[in-house]
C-alpha positions in Angstrom: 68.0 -10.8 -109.4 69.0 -12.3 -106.2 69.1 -16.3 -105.4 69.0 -18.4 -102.9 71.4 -21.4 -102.4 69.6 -24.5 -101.8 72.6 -26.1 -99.8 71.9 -23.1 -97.4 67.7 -23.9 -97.3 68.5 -28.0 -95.2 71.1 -26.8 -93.4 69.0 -23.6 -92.0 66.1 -25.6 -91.2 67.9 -28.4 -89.2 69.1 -26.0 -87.0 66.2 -25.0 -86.6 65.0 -27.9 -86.0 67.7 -28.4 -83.2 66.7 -25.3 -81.1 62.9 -26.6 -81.4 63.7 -29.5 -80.1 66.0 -28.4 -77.3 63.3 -25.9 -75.9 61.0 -28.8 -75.4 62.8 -31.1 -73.8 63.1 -29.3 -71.2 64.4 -31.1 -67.4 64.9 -33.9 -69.6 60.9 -34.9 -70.5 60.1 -34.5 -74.2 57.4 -33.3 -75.1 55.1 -34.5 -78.1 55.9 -32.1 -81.5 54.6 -34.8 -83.9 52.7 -32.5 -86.4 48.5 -33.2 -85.4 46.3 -34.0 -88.1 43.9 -32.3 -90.5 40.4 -31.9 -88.2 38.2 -34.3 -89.2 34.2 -34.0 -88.3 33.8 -35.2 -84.7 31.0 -37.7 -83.8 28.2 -36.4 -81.3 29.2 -38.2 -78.2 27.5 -41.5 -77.4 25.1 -41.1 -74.0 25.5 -44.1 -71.6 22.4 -44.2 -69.2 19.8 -41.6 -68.1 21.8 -40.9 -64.7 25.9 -40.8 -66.1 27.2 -38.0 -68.5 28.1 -38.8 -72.5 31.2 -40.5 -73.5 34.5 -37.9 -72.9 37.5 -38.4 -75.9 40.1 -41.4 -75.0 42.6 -39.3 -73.0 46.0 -39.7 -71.4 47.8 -38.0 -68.3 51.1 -37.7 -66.7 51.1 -38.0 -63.2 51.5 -34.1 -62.8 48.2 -33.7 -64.6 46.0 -35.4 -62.3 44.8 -36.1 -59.3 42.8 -39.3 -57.3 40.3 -38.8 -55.0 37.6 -40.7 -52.3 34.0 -39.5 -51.7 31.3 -41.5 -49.7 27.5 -41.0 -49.6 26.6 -42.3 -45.9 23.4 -43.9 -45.0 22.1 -44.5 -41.5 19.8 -47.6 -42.5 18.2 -47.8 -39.1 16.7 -44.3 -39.4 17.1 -43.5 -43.7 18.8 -40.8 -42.4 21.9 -39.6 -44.7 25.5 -37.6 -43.8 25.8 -33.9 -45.0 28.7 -31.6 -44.4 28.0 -28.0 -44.1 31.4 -25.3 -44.3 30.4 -22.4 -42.1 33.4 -20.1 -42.9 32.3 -20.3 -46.7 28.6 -21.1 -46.3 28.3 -24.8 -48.4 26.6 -28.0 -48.3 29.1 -31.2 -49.7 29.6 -34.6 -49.0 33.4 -35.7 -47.4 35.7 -36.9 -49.7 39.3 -35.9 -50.1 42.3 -36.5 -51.8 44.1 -40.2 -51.7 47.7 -40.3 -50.4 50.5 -41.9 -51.5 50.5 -45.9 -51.6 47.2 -45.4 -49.9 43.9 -47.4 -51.2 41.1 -45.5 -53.1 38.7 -47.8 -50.5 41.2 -46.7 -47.5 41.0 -43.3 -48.9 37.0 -43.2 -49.1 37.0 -44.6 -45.2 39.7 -42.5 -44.1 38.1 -39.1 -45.6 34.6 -40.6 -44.5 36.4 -40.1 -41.0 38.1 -37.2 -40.8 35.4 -34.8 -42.2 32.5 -36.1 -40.7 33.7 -37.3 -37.6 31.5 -40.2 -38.0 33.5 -44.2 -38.2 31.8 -45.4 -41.5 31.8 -48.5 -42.8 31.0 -49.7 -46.7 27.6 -50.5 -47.0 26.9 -53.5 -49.5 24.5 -52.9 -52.4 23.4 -54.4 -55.4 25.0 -52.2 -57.6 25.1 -52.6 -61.6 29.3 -52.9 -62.0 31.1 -53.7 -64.6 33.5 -55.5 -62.4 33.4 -59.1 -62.3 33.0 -61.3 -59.8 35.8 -63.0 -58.4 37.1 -66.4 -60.0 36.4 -69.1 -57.2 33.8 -67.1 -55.6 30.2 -68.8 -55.3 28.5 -66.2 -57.9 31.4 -66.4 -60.2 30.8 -65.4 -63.5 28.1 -63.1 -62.4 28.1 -59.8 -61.7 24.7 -59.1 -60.0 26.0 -59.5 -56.4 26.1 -57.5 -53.5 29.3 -55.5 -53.8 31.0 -52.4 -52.3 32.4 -51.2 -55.5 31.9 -47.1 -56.6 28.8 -46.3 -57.3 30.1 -43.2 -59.4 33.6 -41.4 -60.6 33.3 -37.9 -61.4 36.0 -35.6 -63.2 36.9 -31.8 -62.4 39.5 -29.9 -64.0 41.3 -27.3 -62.4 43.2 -24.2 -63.4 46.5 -22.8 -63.5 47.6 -22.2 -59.4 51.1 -21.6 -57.4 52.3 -24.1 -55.6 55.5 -24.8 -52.8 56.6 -27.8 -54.5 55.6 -28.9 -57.6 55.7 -32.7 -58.0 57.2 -32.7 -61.6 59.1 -30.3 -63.4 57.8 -27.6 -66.1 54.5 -24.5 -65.7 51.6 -26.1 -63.7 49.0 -25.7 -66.2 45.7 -26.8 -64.4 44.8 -31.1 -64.3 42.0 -33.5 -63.9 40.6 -34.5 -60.7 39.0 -38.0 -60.6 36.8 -38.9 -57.8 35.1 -42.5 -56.8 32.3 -42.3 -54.7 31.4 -45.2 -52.7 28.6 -46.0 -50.0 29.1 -46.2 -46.5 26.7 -46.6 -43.2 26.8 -45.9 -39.9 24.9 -48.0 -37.0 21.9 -46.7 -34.9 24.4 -46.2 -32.2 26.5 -44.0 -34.6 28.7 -41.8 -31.8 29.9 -38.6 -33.3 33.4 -37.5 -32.9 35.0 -33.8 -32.7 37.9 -32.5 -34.0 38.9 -35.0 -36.4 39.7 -33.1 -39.6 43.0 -31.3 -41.2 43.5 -27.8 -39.2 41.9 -26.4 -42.4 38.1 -28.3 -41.9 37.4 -26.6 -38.8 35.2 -25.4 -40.2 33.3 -28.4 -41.1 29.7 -29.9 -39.1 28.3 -32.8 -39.7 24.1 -32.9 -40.0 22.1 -36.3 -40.1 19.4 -35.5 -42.2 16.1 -36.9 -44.2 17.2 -37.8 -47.8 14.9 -34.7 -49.3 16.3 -32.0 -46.9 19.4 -32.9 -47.6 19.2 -32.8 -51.3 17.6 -29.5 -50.8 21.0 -28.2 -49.2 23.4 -30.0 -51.7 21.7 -28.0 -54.4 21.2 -24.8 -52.8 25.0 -24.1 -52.5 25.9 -25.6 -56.0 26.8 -29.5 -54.9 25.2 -30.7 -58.0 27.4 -33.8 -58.9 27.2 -34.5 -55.0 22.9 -34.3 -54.9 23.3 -36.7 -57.8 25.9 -39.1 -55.8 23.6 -39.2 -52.6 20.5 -39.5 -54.7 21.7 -42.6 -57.0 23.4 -44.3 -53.5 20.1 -44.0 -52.1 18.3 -45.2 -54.9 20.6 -48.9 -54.9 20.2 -48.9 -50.9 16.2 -49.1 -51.4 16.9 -51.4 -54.4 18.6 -53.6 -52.4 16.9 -53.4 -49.3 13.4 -54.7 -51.4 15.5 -57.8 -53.0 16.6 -58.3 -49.4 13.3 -58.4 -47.9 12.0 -60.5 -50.8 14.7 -63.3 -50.1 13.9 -63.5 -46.6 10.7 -63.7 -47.3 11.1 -66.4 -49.6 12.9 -68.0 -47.3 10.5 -67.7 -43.5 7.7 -68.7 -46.1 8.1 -71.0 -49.3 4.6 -71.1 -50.1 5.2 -67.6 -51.5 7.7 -68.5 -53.6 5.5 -71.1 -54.9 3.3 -68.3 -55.5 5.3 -66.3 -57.3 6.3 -68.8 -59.6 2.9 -69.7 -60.4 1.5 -66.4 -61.5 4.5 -65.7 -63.5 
């Protein structure tokens, strides 16, 4: 019969225990071993409105793990016209938007990428969109929220995959991350003058096309720009919003009889 001390059994499985815990902490980050939980039944995720995806799970990432990015939908009010980006190495339609440096704004970001890929100086376009964020304390439309703002009209998440890289900004495999991008609205006057050549060396490749909203929808979802037709058609969507509230004010205001109108067949 053989036996088996039980003063050996602790001892063994602390040292065990050691070597675990020395392999992942690694350049001096630990890494979480806490033993997960028993699956419990997950809840079908809540849908927000019509035009955003359903809720994602609470998440948290290191710095290595993610990435911040600009976009901007450009309008050309005095025409309707929009801003589209075709690659001709690669053959696709996108919308510019770009990665935010370091201590940069995501706003200067949005402007700066705005710039460089379509050669065109954009400014933010304010619209009545529905944020979240609230109005400043002090200002005149404080507590409300239904002003005219330049805040994102969307953020959208991409995850990508394992890839090499010169210099990796933090220690351990590079497993792939999360790529969050804010889209805001820009325009660009009547007199809109278009400049070449000021991309990275690697967008070239890049033209810029001033098209009808439709046409360029059509070429957004021919090459796959999906999430970017959806961008350009929502920012549309708040500029014609706006513009109708806008021409209602000053309506109101060249002629008060028709507010008196208004009021009286409500």
């Amino acid at each position: 019969m053989v036996t088996t001390s039980s003063s050996n059994v602790p001892r063994e499985s602390h040292q065990q225990q050691q070597q675990q815990q020395r392999s992942t902490q690694s350049y001096g980050y630990h890494r979480n071993t806490h033993t997960s939980r028993p699956p419990q039944s997950v809840p079908a995720p809540r849908t927000f409105s019509q035009i955003s995806s359903p809720e994602i799970p609470n998440s948290i990432f290191f710095a290595s793990d993610f990435m911040i990015g600009a976009g901007m939908a450009i309008i050309q009010p005095s025409t309707g016209k929009v801003v589209v980006l075709y690659e001709s190495r690669r053959g696709y339609w996108f919308l510019p938007k770009g990665r935010k440096d370091i201590g940069e704004t995501i706003e200067h970001a949005a402007l700066r990428e705005a710039y460089e890929e379509s050669g065109y100086r954009a400014g933010f376009l304010p619209l009545y969109i529905p944020t979240n964020a609230p109005a400043a304390p002090g200002s005149p439309n404080y507590p409300s929220r239904h002003v005219l703002n330049t805040e994102p009209v969307y953020i959208s998440t991409r995850s990508w995959g394992p890839r090499r890289r010169r210099r990796h900004p933090a220690p351990g495999d590079d497993n792939g991350g999360e790529y969050f991008t804010f889209w805001y609205v820009g325009q660009i006057p009547e007199d809109a003058v278009h400049e070449d050549n000021t991309g990275m060396p690697d967008e070239q490749n890049y033209t810029s096309h001033l098209l009808g909203l439709n046409e360029a929808l059509d070429k957004l979802y021919s090459t796959g720009g999906t999430v970017e037709a959806n961008v350009l058609k929502i920012a549309y969507q708040c500029w014609q919003y706006t513009e109708e509230i806008l021409t209602r004010e000053a309506t109101r205001v060249s002629d008060p009889s028709q507010s008196t109108t208004e009021s009286q067949g409500a």
